[in-house]
mmCIF file of the C-alpha atoms, coordinates in Angstrom:
data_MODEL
# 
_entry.id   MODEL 
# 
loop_
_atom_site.group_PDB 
_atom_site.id 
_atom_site.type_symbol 
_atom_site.label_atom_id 
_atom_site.label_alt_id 
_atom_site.label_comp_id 
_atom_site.label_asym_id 
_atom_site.label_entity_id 
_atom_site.label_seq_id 
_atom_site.pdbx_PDB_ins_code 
_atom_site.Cartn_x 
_atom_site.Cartn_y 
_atom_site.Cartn_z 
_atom_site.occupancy 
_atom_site.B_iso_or_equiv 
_atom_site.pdbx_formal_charge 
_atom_site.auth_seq_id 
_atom_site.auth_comp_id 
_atom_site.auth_asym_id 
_atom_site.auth_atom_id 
_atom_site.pdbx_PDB_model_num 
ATOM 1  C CA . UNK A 1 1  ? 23.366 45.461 -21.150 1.00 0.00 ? 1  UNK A CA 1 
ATOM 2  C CA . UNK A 1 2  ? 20.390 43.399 -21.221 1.00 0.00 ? 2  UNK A CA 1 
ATOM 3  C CA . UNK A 1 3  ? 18.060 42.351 -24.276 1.00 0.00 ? 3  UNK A CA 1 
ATOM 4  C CA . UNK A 1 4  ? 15.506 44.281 -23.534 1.00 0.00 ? 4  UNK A CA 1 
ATOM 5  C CA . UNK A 1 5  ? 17.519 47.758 -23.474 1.00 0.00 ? 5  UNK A CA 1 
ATOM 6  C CA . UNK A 1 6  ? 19.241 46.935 -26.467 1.00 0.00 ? 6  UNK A CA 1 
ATOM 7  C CA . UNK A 1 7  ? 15.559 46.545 -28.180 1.00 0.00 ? 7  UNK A CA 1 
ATOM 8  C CA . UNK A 1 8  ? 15.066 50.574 -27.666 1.00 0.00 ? 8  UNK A CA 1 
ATOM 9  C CA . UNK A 1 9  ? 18.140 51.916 -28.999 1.00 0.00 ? 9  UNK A CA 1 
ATOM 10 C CA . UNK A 1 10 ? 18.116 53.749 -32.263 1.00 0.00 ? 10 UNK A CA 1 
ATOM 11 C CA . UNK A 1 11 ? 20.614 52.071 -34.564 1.00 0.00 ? 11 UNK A CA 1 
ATOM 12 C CA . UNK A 1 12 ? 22.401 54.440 -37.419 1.00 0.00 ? 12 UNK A CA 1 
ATOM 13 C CA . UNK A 1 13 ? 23.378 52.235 -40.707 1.00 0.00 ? 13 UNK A CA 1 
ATOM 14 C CA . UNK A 1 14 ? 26.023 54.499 -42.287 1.00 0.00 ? 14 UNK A CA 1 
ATOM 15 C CA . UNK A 1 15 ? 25.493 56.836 -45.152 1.00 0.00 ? 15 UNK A CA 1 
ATOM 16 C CA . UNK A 1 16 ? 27.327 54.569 -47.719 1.00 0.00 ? 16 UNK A CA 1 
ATOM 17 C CA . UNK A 1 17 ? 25.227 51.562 -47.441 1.00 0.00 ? 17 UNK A CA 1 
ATOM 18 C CA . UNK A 1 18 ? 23.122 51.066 -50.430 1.00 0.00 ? 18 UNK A CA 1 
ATOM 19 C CA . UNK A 1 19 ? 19.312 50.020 -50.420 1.00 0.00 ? 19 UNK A CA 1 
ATOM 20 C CA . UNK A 1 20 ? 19.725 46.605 -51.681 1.00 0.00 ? 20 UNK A CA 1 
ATOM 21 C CA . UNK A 1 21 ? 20.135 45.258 -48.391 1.00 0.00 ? 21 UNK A CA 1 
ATOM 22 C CA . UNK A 1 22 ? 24.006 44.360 -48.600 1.00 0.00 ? 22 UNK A CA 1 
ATOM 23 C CA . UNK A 1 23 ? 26.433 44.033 -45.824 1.00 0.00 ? 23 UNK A CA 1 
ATOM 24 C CA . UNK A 1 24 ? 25.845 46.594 -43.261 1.00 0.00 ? 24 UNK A CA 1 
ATOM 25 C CA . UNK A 1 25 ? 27.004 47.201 -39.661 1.00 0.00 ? 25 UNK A CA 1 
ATOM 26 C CA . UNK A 1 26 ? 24.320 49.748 -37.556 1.00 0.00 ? 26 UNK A CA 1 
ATOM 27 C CA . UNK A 1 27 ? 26.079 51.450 -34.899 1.00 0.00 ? 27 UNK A CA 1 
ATOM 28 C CA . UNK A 1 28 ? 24.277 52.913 -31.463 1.00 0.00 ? 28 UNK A CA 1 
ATOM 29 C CA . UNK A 1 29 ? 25.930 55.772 -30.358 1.00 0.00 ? 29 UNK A CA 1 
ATOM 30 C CA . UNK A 1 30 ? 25.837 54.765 -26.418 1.00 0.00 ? 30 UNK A CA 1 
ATOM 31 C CA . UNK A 1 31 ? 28.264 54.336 -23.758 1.00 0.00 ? 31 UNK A CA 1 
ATOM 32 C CA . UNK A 1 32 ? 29.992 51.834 -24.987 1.00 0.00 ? 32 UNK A CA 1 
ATOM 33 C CA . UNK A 1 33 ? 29.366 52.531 -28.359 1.00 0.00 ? 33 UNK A CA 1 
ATOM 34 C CA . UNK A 1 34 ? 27.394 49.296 -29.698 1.00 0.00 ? 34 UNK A CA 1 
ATOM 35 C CA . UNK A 1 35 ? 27.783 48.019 -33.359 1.00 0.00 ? 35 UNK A CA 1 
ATOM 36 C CA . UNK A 1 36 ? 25.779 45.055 -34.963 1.00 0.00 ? 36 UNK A CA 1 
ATOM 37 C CA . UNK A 1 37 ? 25.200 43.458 -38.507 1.00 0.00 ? 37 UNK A CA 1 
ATOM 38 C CA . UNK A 1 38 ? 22.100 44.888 -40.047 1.00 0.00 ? 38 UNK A CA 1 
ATOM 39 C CA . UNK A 1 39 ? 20.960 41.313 -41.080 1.00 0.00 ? 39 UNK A CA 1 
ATOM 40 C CA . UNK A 1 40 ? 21.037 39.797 -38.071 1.00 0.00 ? 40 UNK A CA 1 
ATOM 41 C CA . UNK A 1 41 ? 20.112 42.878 -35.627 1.00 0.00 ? 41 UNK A CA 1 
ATOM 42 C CA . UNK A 1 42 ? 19.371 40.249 -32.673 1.00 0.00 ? 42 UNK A CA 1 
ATOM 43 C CA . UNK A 1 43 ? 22.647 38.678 -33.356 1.00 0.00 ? 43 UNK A CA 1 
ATOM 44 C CA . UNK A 1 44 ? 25.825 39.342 -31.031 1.00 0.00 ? 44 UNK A CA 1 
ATOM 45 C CA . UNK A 1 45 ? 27.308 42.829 -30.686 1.00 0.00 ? 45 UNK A CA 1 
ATOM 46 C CA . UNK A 1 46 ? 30.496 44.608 -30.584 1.00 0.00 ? 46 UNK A CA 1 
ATOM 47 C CA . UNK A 1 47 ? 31.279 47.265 -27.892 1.00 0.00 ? 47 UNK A CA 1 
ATOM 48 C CA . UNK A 1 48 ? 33.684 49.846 -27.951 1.00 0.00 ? 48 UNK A CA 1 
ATOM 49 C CA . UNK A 1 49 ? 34.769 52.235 -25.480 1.00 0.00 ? 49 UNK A CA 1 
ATOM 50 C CA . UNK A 1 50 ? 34.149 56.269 -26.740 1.00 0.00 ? 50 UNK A CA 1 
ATOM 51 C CA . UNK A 1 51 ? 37.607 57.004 -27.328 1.00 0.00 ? 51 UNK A CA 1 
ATOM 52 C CA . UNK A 1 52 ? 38.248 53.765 -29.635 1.00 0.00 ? 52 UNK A CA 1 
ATOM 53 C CA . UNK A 1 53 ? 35.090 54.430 -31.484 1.00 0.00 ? 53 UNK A CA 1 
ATOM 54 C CA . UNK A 1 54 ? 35.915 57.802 -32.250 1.00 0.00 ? 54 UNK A CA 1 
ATOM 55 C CA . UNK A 1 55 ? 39.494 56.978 -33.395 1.00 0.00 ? 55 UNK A CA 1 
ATOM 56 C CA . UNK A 1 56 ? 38.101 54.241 -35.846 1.00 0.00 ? 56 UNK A CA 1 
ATOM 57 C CA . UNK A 1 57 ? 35.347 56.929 -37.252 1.00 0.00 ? 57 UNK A CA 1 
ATOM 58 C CA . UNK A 1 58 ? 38.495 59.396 -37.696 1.00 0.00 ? 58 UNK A CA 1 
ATOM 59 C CA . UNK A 1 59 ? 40.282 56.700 -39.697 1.00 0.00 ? 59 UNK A CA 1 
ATOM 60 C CA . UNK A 1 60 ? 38.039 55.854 -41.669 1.00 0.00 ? 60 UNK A CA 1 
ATOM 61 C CA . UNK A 1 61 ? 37.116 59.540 -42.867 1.00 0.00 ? 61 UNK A CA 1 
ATOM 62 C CA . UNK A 1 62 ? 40.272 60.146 -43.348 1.00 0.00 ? 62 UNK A CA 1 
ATOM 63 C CA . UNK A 1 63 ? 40.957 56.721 -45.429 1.00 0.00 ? 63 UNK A CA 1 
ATOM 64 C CA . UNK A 1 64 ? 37.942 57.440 -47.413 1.00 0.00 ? 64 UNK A CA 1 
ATOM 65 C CA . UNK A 1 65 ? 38.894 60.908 -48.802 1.00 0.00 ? 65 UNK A CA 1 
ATOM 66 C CA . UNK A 1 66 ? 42.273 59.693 -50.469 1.00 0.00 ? 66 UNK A CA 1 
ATOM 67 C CA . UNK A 1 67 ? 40.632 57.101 -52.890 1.00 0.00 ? 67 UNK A CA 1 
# 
């Protein structure tokens, strides 16, 4: 995916971050799904496919509601 498309994508941070600019990833939900560090949104990106993506987002929900 080239620069330029990556510049129009809307980026979700996720509900948890706080406002005090900590670490953060932002996630586009694309095909592949795209994640990046909210401080350095020009920096590199991960990809992952939809079904990975998914799995992770399922783990984590389900990791967060024992604690």
């Amino acid at each position: 995916m080239e620069n330029s498309t990556l510049e129009v994508l809307t980026w979700h941070k996720s509900s948890y971050s706080g406002g005090q600019g900590g670490d953060c990833l932002e996630a586009a939900l694309t095909r592949p799904t795209l994640i990046r560090d909210s401080k350095a949104p020009h920096g590199p990106r991960l990809a992952f496919r939809p079904e990975a993506w998914v799995a992770f987002v399922q783990h984590i929900s389900r990791s967060t509601t024992r604690d």
